[in-house]
N, C-alpha and C positions, 0 to 999 in steps of 0.2 A: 604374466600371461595376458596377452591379449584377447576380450572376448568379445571385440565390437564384431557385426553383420555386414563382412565383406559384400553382401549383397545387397545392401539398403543402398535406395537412393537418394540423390542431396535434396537439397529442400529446394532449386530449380534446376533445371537443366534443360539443353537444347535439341529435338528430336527433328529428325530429316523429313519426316511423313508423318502424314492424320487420314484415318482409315475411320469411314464412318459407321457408329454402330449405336442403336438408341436404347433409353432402358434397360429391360434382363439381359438383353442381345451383351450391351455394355459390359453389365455388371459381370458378367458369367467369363466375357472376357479377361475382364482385370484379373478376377481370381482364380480362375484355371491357366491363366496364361497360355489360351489357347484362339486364335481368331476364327472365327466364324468357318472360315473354307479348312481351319484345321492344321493349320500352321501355327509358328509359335509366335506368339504376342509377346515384344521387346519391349519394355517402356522406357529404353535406354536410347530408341531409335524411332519408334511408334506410339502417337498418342491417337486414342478414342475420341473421336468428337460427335457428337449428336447430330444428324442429318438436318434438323430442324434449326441449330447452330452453326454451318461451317463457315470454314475462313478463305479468306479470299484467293490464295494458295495451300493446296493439298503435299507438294513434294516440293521437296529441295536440294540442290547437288551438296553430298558429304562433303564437310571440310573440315577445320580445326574452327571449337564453340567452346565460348567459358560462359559459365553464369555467377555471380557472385552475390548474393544478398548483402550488402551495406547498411542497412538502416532497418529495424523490425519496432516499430510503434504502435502503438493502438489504432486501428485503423488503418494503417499504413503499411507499406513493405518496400521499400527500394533498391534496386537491383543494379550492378554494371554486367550489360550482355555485349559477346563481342564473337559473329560469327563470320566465316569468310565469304559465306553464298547464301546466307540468310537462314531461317529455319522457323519452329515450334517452338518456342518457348513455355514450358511447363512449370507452373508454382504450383506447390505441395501446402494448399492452403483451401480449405473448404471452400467451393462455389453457390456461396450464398448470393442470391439476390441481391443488388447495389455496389458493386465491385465496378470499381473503374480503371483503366488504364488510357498511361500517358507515357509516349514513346520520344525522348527529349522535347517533353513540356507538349507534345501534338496526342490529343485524345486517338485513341484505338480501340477497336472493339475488341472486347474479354469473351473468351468463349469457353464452355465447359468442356475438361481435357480428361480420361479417364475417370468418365461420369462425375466423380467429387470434386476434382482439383479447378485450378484455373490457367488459362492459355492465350497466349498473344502470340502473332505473327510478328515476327522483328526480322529488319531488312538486314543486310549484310554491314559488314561493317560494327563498330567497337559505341554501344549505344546505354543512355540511362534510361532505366524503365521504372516507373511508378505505377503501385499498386493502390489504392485507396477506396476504400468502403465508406460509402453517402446512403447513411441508409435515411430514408424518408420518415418511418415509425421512429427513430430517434430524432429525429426533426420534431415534427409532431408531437412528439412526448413533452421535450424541451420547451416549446412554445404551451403546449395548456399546462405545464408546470410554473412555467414564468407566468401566465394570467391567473391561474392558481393562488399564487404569492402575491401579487399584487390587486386581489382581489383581499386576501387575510389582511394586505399593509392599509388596505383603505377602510376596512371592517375595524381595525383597531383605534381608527381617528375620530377623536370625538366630534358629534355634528351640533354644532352651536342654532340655537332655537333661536328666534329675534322676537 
């Protein structure tokens, strides 16, 4: 017996339109699966994006889209997208601060898609999309931990008196 969630969605996928909606407005959206004027919110076809966010196209002509996740690493996510008239690209991946995208190897702006997620604009055509998270407090961290340690490696040498 089969019990998986015929209605889950993949971990990306490609929607034709982004319809702006910000905070509760958002949030109330995603979960009632209802859009603001009252119609039904698709996330199979429609992504939420923050007024204060949007991308630099809102619609797209429907065509055949695949999204594929290839590579899931710490920090990383790498994708093969391949759409016929371009579209939304939605990753099922929290929208933390430092998230970067790279559209074969060309930076792109990452914009928040169904308030949590993360979304890139990807042109038409069969394209590799990289996801990666630089967060800065892990920078930071790294660096006064390494002066940290080298700070104890120099405390441990003994200072010769003349």
């Amino acid at each position: 017996m089969n019990n998986s969630n015929k209605s889950a969605l993949p971990r990306a996928w490609v929607v034709t339109e982004t319809v702006q909606a910000a905070g509760r407005r958002a949030i109330e959206t995603v979960r009632y699966s209802r859009m603001p004027d009252g119609q039904t919110f698709d996330p199979r076809s429609v992504a939420i994006v923050d007024p204060d966010d949007l991308p630099e196209t809102s619609r797209f002509t429907a065509g055949p889209s695949a999204a594929t996740v290839t590579t899931i690493g710490d920090g990383r996510i790498d994708l093969r997208v391949s759409t016929a008239h371009g579209g939304f690209l939605v990753l099922s991946e929290n929208a933390y601060p430092g998230w970067h995208a790279r559209i074969d190897g060309v930076d792109t702006p990452v914009h928040s898609a169904n308030y949590s997620m993360l979304g890139v604009v990807v042109p038409a055509g069969s394209h590799r999309v990289e996801f990666s998270m630089e967060s800065r407090s892990l920078r930071a961290g790294g660096a006064i931990s390494g002066a940290a340690a080298l700070t104890c490696l120099l405390l441990l040498i003994p200072f010769r008196r003349r």
